[in-house]
TIVEXKOL-400749 format. One record per residue (C-alpha): x, y, z; residue in one letter. Coordinates in pm, 1 decimal. Layout:
N
xx / yy / zz / code
X / Y / Z / a;
...
//
This chain:
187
xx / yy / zz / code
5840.3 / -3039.4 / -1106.9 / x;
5607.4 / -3122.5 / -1385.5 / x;
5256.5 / -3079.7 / -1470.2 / x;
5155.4 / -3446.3 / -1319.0 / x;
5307.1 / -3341.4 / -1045.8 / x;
5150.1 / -2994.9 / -984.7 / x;
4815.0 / -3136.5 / -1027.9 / x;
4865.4 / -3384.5 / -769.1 / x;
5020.9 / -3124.0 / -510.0 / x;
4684.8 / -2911.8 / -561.9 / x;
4435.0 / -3204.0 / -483.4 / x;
4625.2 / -3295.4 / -207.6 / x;
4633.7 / -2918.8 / -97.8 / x;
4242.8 / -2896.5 / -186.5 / x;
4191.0 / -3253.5 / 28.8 / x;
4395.5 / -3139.8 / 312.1 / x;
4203.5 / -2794.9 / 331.3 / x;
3870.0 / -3011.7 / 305.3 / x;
3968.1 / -3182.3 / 643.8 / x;
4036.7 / -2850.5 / 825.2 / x;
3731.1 / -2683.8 / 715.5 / x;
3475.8 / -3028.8 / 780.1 / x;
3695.1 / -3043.8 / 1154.2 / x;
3631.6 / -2672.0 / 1195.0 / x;
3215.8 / -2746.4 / 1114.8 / x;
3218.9 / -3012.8 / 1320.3 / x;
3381.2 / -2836.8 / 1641.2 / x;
3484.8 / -2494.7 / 1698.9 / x;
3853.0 / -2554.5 / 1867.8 / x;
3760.0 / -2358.7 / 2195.7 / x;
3525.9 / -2512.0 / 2400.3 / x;
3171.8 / -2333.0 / 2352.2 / x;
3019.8 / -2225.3 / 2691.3 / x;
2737.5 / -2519.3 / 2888.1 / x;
2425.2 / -2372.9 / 2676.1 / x;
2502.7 / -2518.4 / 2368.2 / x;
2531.2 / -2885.8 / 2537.5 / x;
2304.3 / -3146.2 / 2462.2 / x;
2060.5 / -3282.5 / 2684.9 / x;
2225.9 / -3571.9 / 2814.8 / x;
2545.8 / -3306.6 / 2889.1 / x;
2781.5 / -3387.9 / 2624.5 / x;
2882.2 / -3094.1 / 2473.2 / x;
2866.5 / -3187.0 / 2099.7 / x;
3260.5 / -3147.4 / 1973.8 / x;
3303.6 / -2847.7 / 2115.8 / x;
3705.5 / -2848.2 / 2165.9 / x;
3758.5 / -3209.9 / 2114.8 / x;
4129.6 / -3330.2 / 2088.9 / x;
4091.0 / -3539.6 / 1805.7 / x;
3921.4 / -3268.1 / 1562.9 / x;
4231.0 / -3008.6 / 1673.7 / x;
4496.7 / -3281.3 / 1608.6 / x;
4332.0 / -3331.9 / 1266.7 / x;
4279.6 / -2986.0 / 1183.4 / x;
4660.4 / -2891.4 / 1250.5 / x;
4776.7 / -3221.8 / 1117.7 / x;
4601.6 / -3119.7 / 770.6 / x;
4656.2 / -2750.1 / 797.8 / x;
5097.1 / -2910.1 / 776.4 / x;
5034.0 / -3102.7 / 484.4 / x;
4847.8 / -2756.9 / 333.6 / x;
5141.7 / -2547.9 / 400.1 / x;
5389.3 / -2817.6 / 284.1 / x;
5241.1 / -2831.8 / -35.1 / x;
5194.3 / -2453.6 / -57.6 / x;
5530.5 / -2418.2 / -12.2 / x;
5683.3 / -2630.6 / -282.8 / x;
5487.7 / -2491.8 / -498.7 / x;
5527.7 / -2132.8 / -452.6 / x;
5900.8 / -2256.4 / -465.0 / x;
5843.5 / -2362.8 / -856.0 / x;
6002.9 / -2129.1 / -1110.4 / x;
5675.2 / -2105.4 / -1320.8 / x;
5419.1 / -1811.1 / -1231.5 / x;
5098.1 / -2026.6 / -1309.5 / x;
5196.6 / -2311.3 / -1114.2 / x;
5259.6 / -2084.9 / -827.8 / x;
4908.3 / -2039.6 / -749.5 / x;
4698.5 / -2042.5 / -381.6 / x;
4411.3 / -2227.6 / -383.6 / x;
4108.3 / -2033.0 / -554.9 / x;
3795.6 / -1911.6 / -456.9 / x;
3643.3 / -2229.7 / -600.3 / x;
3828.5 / -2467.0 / -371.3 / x;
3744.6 / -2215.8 / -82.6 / x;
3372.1 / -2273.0 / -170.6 / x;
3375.0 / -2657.6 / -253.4 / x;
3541.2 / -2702.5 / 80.8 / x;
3283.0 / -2487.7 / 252.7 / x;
3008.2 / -2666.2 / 106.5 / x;
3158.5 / -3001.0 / 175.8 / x;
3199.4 / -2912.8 / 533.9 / x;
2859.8 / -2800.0 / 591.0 / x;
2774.1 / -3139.8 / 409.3 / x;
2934.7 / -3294.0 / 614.9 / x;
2792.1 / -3126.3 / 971.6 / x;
2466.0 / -3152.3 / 845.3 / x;
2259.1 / -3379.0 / 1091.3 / x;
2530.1 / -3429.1 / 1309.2 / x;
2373.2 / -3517.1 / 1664.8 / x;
2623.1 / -3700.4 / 1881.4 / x;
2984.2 / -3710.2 / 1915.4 / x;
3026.2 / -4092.8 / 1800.8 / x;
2897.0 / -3931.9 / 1471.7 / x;
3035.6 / -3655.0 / 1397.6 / x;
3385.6 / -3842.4 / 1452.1 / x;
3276.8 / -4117.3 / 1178.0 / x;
3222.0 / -3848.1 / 928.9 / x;
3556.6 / -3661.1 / 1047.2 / x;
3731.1 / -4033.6 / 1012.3 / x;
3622.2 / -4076.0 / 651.3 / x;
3743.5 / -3730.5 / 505.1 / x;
4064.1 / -3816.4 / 675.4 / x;
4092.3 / -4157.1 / 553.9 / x;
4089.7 / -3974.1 / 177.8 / x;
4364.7 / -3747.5 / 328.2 / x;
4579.0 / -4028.0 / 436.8 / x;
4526.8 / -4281.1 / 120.0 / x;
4589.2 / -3891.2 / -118.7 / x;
4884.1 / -3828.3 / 105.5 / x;
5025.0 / -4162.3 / 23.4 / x;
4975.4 / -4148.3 / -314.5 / x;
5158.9 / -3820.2 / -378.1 / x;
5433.3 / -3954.6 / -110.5 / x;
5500.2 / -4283.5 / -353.3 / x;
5525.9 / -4070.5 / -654.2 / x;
5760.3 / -3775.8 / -520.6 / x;
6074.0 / -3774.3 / -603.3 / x;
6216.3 / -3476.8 / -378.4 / x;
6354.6 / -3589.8 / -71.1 / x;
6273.4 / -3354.0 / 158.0 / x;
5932.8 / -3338.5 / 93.8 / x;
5917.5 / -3656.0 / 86.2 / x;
6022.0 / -3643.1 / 454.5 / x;
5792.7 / -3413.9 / 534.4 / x;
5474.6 / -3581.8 / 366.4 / x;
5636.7 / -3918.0 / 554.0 / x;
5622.4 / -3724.5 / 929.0 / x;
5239.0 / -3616.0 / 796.8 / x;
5132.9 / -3979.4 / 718.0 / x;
5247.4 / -4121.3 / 1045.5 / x;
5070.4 / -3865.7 / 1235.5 / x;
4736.7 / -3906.1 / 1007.2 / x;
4788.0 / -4249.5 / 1066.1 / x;
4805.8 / -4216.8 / 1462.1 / x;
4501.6 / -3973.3 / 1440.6 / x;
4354.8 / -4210.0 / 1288.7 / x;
4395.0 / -4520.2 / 1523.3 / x;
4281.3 / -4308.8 / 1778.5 / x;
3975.2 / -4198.7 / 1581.1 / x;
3922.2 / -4574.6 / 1559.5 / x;
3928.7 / -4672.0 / 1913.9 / x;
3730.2 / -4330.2 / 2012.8 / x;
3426.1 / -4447.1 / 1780.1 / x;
3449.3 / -4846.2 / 1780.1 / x;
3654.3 / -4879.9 / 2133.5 / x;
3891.9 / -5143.2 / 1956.9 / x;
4247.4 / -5097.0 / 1990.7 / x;
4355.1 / -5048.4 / 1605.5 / x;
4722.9 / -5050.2 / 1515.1 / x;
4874.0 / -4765.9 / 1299.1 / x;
4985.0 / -4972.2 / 1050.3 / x;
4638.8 / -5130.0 / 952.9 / x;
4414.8 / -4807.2 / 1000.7 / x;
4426.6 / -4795.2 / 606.0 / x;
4343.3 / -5084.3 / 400.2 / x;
4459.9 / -5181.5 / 84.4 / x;
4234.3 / -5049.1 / -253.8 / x;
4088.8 / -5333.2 / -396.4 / x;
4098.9 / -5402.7 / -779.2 / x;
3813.5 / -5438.4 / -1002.1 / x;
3749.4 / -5766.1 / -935.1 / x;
3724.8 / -5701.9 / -563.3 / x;
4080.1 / -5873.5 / -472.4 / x;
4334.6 / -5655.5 / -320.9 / x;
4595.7 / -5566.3 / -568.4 / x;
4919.4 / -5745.5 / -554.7 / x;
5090.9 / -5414.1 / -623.2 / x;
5045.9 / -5300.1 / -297.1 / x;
5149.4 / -5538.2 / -106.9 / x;
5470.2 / -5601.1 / -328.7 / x;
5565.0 / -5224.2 / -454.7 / x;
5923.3 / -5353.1 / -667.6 / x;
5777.0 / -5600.5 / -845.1 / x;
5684.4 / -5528.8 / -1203.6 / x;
5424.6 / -5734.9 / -1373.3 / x;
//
């Protein structure tokens, strides 16, 4: 591995730890006893099956990426994610819970910090060029990518297929880049 490559192992390692800690703000995984519900009765994401699936989903891509790069023969690139990226993700997750009043909420918020997952996981995916964890971040994506169809229907109740639950970056011109949509051709 190179340096490029390190680099882009740790933000995806820092982004996938983001998502666990903003899922674990926004719902504890056990369900919290009937005094903290709301007054309608909805227990605000208190065990809710989407915030697990995410949580474990990101927690995979954050030992994947631990692992290969504990596996690297360097000392300094072998490095855990510091007390800084502990703290940023803290901070972003109590960001994130911060007003949070109903459940239709609280899953928009959790859908946009795993959108950034998904479109970081895909980055590092097109530019690895081990195979096995490239078949490992490929397994990751299609589960992010089911999470996040679900996530879709859950807060808009429209049936979203996986394959269009991320669109494609637009340019600076605001047209979708033709790169994307045609990956071997060279301009």
């Amino acid at each position: 591995m190179i340096d490029k490559e390190v680099e882009r192992l740790r933000r995806l390692r820092a982004t996938a730890l983001r998502v666990r800690s903003v899922a674990r703000a926004l719902g504890p995984s056990e369900p919290l006893p009937n005094r903290d519900a709301l007054p309608n009765g909805d227990a605000l994401l208190n065990g809710d099956a989407l915030l697990n699936r995410g949580r474990c989903a990101a927690w995979r891509v954050a030992r994947i990426v631990s692992g290969r790069l504990r596996a690297h023969p360097y000392a300094n690139f072998q490095r855990d994610a510091g007390i800084s990226v502990v703290l940023a993700n803290s901070l972003s997750a109590a960001n994130a819970a911060l007003g949070v009043r109903t459940r239709q909420q609280g899953l928009l918020r959790f859908e946009a910090h795993l959108r950034l997952l998904a479109r970081e996981l895909s980055d590092v995916r097109a530019l690895t060029c081990a195979s096995d964890l490239n078949d490992n971040f490929g397994r990751s994506q299609a589960e992010i990518r089911a999470l996040l169809a679900a996530l879709a229907y859950e807060t808009s109740g429209v049936q979203v297929s996986e394959a269009s639950t991320i669109p494609p970056i637009p340019d600076a011109r605001g047209a979708a880049a033709v790169d994307s949509d045609w990956p071997y051709l060279a301009f």
